[in-house]
N, C-alpha and C positions, 0 to 999 in steps of 0.2 A: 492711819489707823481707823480711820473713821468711815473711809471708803472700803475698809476690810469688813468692820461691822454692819455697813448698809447691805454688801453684794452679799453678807450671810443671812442677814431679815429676808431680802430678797428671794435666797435661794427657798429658805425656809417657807414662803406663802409659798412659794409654786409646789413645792414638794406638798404641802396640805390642800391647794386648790387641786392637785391631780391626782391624791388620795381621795380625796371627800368624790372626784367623778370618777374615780375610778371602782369607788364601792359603788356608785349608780348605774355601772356595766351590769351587774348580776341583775336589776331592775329593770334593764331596756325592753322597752317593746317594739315591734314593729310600725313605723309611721304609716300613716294613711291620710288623705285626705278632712280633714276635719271637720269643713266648712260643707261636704256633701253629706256626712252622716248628721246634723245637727238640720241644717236645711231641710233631708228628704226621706231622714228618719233612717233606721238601719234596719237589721234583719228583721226583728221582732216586730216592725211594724209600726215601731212608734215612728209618728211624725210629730203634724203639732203639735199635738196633745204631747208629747214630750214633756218631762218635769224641767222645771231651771237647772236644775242641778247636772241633768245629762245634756242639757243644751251649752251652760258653761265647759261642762267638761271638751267635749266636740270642740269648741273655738278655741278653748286655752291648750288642747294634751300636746298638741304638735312645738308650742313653744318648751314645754318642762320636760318633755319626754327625751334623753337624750338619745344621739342616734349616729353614724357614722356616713354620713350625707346629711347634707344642708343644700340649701334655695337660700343663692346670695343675689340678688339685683337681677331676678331671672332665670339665673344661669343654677344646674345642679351639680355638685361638687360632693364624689365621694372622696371621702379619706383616707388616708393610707392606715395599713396596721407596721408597725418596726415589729421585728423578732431579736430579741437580744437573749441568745440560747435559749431558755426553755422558759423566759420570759415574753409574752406578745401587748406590746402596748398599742392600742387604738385607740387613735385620736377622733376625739371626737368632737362634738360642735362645741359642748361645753366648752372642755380643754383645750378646744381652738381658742375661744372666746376668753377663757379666764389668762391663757398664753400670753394674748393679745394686750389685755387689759392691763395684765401686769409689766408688760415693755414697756408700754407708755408710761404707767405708771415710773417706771425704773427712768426713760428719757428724760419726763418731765424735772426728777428730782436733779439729776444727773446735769439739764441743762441750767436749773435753778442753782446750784450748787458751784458752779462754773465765776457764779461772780465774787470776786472776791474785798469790795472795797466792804467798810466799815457801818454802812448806814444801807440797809436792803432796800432794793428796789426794783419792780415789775414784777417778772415772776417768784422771786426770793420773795419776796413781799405776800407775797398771794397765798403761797407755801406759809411763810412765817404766819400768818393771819389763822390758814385751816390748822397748823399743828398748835397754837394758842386757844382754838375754840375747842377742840378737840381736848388739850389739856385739863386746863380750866373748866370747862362746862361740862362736858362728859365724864374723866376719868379721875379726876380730882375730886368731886364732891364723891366718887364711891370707894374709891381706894386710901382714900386721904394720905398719911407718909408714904406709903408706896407707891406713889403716881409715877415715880419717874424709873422706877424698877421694871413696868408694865407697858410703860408709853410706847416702845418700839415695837409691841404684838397690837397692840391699838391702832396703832397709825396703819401699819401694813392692812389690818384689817379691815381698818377704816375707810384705807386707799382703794386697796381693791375693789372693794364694793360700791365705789363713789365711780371709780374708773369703767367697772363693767356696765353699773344704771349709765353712765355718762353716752356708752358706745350704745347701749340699746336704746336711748333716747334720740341720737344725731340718727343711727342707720337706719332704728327697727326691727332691723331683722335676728340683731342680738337674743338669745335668750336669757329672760333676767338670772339672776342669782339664785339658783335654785342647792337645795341639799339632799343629799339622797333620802334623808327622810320623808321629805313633801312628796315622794314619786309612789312609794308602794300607798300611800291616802288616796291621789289620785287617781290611781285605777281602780283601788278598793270601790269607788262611789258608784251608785245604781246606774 
């Protein structure tokens, strides 16, 4: 019963993580080099005199902007689109990434979960420790009786977001956790 409730949380963050990028398809823009318009200035002329604000934006839009090709370790990799009848899903880097994030996420618990003696240890332990901090510190002092009503959309969302910082930290080339609201601000800016 308890591996029925996990693989439903589970299903449930990926069905939201590819809602939430998939409302950020109607936002996409075309990628371009970032590090050339920020560098050598764009059309209008601005160079250095460029404000902070368009020079941030230049170095950061290629990471939040999502897109249907990625630059993995060099190499450029477009994505595929599925057609599921008058349905077209494109996967994107995001959805790559939140994909990704949440398998592991799904193995780790999966291989944690595996041990079965009386007193946790290694990985069970490690787990036990982040859903204890996470209880306790986070969702306990603001929910108070209903902590453990809410715990299982905390933890997933907890996971997820630990799991995706975690891959952009080891590879870099991850893009962090972005929501489709941060995207239409970003372009908004001068």
């Amino acid at each position: 019963m308890k591996i029925l409730r996990l693989l439903i949380i589970f299903s449930i963050a990926v069905a939201c993580g590819l809602a939430v990028a998939g409302a950020s398809d109607k936002h996409a823009t075309p990628q371009h080099d970032p590090h050339t318009k920020a560098a050598h200035g764009d059309a209008h002329g601005h160079g250095e005199d460029a404000s902070l604000g368009e020079t941030l934006v230049g170095i950061l839009e290629h990471h939040l902007v999502d897109a249907q090709h990625m630059e993995l370790f060099g190499f450029d990799i477009h994505l595929p689109t599925f057609e599921f009848g008058e349905y077209k899903f494109a996967l994107t880097k995001h959805r790559l990434w939140w994909l990704i994030a949440l398998t592991l996420m799904g193995l780790v618990v999966w291989l944690a979960a595996r041990q079965k003696s009386e007193v946790p240890t290694g990985l069970r332990n490690a787990l036990e420790g982040l859903v204890l901090f996470v209880r306790n510190e986070v969702v306990k002092p603001n929910l108070h009786e209903k902590t453990d009503a809410f715990m299982p959309y905390f933890m997933s969302l907890f996971c997820g977001i630990l799991f995706s910082n975690l891959l952009g930290l080891l590879l870099g080339e991850v893009p962090p956790l972005v929501t489709s609201m941060s995207q239409p601000a970003l372009r908004s800016a001068p």
